[in-house]
C-alpha positions in Angstrom: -11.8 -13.9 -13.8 -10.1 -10.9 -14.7 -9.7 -7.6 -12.6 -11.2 -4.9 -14.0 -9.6 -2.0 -13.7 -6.7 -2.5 -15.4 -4.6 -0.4 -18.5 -4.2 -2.4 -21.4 -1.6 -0.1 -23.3 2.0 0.0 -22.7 1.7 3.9 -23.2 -1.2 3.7 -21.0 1.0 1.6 -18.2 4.0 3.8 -18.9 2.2 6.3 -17.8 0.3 5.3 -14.8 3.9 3.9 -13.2 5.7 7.1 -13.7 3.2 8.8 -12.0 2.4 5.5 -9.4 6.0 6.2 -8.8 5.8 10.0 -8.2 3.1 9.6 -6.2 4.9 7.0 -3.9 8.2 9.0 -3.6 6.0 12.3 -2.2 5.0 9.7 0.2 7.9 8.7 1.1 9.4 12.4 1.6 6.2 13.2 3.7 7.5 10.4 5.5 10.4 11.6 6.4 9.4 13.8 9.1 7.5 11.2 11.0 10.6 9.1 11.7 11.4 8.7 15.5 12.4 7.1 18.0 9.3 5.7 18.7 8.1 5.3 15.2 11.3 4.3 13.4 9.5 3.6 10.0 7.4 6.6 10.5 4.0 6.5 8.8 4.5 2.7 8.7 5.1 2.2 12.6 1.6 3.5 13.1 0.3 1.3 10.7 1.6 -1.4 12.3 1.2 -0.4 15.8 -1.3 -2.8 17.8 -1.8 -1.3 21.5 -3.2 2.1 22.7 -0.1 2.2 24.8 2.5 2.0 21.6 0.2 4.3 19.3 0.1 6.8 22.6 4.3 6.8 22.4 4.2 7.2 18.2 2.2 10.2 19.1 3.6 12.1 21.4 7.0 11.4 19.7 5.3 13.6 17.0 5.1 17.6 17.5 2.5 19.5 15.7 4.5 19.5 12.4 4.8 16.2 12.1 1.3 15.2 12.9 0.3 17.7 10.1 2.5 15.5 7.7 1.2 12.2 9.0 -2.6 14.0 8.2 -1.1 15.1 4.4 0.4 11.3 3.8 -3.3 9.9 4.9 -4.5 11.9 2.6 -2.3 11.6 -0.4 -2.7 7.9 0.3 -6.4 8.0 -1.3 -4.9 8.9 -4.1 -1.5 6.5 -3.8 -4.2 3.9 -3.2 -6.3 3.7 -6.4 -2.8 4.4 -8.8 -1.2 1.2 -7.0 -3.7 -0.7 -7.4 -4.4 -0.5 -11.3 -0.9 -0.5 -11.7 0.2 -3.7 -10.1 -3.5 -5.0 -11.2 -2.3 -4.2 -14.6 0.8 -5.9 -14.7 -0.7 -9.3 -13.3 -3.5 -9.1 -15.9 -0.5 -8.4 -18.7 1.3 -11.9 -17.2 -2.2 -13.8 -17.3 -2.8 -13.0 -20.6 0.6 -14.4 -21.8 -0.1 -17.2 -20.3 1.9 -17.7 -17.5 -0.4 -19.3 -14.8 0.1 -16.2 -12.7 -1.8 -13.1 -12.8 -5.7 -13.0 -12.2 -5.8 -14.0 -8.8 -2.9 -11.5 -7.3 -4.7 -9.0 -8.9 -7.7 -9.2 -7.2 -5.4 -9.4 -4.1 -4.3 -6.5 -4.8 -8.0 -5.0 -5.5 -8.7 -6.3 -1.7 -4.9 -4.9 -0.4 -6.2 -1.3 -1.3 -9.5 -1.6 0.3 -7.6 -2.7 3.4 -5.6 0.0 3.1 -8.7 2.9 3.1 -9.8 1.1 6.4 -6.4 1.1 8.1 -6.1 5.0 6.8 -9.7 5.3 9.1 -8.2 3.9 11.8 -5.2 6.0 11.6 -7.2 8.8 11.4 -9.8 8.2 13.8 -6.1 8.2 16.6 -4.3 11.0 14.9 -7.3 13.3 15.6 -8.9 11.4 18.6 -7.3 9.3 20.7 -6.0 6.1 20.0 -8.1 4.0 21.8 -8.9 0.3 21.2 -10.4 -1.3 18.9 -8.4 0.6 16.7 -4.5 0.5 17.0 -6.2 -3.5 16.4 -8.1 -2.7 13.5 -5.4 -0.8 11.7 -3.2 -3.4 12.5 -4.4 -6.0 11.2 -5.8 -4.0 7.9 -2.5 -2.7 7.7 -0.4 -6.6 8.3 -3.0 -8.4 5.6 -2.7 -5.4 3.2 1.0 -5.4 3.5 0.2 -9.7 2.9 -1.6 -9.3 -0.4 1.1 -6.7 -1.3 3.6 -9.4 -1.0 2.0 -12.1 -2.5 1.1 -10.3 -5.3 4.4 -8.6 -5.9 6.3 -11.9 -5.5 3.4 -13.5 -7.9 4.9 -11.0 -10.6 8.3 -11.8 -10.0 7.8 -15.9 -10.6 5.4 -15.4 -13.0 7.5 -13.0 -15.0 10.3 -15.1 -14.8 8.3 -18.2 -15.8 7.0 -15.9 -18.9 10.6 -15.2 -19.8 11.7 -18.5 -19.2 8.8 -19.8 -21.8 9.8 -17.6 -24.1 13.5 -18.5 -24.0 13.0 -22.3 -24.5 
């Protein structure tokens, strides 16, 4: 079954990457900022944080600047989130259709990777302006480890199936 939000012009697709890909390098200069000690992939660490204890140290490695960025890239992220998703969608779809075997089903991982990723953005939240108490350094966790799981599925889904499609071409 196909995805169905997805571009089906190359002008269309063009498009949306270049600006998938503007989007995601803003992200990853508001990121910049939130790199410590503590949090050595900044934005990401607290992602992937799993204890009140460690989300407690990201923290309070963070001064008020940097917890004002890590609020700005939670934001941006809503719109990171949709843009990701119809791109790579997009790009599966484009290998289903010629017929490479690959396509339909990473794209709906994908669909499911960006709904993961709103509720891990709640979590984050909810301990950036509260406290980060359990259940959610848990919850954002694991949203944040099965998103990131999807992600790579799907991504490494293009890759093979790409290079099957080329490969069928070729012979």
């Amino acid at each position: 079954m196909t995805f169905p939000l997805v571009v089906r012009s190359r002008r269309a697709f063009a498009a949306l990457l270049g600006i998938t890909s503007l989007v995601f390098i803003v992200m990853s200069v508001t990121n910049q900022p939130l790199q410590t000690p503590a949090a050595p992939q900044g934005i990401v660490s607290f992602q992937l944080v799993h204890t009140p204890a460690a989300a407690a140290a990201i923290l309070a490695s963070w001064d008020a600047r940097a917890k004002m960025y890590a609020g700005f890239n939670l934001g941006f992220d809503y719109l990171f989130m949709p843009l990701y998703m119809i791109t790579l969608a997009s790009a599966c779809e484009w290998l289903a259709r010629k017929r490479s075997r690959f396509g339909h089903w990473p794209a709906w991982g994908v669909g499911a990777a960006a709904l993961l990723d709103a509720l891990e953005n709640i979590g984050q939240w909810h301990m950036l302006t509260n406290a980060p108490l359990t259940p959610w350094p848990q919850l954002t966790a694991l949203a944040a480890v099965t998103k990131f799981g999807l992600l790579g599925v799907s991504l490494s889904a293009l890759l093979i199936g790409g290079a099957y499609a080329a490969w069928r071409k070729n012979r």
